[in-house]
C-alpha positions, 0 to 999 in steps of 0.5 A: 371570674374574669372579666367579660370578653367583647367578641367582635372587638377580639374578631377586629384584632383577629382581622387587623393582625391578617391584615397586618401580616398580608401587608408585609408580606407584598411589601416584600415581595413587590417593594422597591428599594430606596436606591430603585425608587431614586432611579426611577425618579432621576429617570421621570426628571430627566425625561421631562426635562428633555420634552420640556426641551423639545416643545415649540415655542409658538 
């Protein structure tokens, strides 16, 4: 005889792999790219850097 199956331990990993697998499917579909994410990046800096050079000195 086997030995006894814990149910809701078998429906969490049931849930985890859906989860799991959901996940990666938006990362596909809505992740960015390593070179994407460095763009937007540089562009964030350079656009603080220009209002950072437009503030008054008061």
């Amino acid at each position: 005889m086997s030995s006894p199956l814990s149910l809701n331990k078998a429906r969490k990993d049931r849930d985890r792999s859906a989860r799991k697998s959901q996940a990666d499917e938006n990362a596909v579909k809505f992740g960015q790219s390593k070179s994407q994410k460095e763009a937007l990046k540089a562009r964030a800096q350079l656009i603080a850097r220009n209002l950072e050079g437009h503030k008054r000195e008061t």
